[in-house]
FISEMI-367752 format. One record per residue (C-alpha): residue in three letters; residue number from 1; x, y negated, z. Coordinates in steps of 0.1 Angstrom, whole numbers. Layout:
BEGIN
ala; NUM; X; Y; Z .
...
END
This chain:
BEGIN
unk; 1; 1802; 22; 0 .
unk; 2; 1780; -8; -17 .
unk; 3; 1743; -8; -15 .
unk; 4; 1718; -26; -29 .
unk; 5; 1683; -28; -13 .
unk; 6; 1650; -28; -33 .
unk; 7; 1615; -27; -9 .
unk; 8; 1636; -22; 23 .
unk; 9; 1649; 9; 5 .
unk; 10; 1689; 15; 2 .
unk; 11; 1697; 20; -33 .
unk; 12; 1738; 28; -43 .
unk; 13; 1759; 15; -67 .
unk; 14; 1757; 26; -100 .
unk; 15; 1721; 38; -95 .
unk; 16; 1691; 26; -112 .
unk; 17; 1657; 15; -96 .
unk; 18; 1626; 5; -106 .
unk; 19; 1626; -36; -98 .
unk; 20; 1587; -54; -91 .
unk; 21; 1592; -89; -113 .
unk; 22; 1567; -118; -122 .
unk; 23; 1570; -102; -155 .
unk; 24; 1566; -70; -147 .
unk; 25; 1583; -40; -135 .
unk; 26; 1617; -33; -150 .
unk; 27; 1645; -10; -147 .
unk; 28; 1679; -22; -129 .
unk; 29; 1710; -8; -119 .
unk; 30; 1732; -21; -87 .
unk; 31; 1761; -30; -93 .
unk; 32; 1791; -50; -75 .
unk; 33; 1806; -85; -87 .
unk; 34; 1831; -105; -69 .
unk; 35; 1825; -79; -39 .
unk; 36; 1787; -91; -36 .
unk; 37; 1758; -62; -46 .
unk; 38; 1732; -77; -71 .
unk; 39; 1706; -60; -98 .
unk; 40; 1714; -58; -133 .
unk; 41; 1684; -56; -153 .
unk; 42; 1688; -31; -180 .
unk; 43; 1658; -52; -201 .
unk; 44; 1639; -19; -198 .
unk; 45; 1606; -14; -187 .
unk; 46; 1601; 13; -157 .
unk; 47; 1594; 48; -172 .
unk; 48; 1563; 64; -165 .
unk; 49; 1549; 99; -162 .
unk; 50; 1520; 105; -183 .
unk; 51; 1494; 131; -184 .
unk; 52; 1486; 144; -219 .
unk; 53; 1442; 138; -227 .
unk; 54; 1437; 179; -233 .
unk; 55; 1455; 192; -201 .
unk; 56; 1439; 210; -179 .
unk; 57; 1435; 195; -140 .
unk; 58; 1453; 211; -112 .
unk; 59; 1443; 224; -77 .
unk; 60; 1463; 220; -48 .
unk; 61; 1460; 255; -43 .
unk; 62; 1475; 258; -79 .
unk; 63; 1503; 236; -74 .
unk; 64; 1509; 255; -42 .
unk; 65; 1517; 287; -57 .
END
């Protein structure tokens, strides 16, 4: 099985991560060439949760239930 590592963190071929860059951060996916690992960049930007304005906060006694 072929790995590629991002932050000391083993990621598997064919599966995307989330890549830090001097132009940001960007989506990859590892993938194999000439039987060496590397990152393909997908020219993505990294998706990211948001929280909409008008919801409400929760507790962690909320989020525990």
């Amino acid at each position: 099985d072929c790995i590629c590592l991002n932050k000391g963190t083993e990621i598997p071929e064919g599966q995307t991560a989330c890549i830090k860059t001097n132009s940001g951060n960007r989506l990859a996916v590892c993938e194999k060439n000439l039987n060496v690992t590397n990152w393909k960049f997908l020219g993505e930007e990294c998706p990211v949760a948001k929280v909409a304005d008008d919801a409400a906060p929760v507790t962690v006694a909320q989020a525990a239930n």
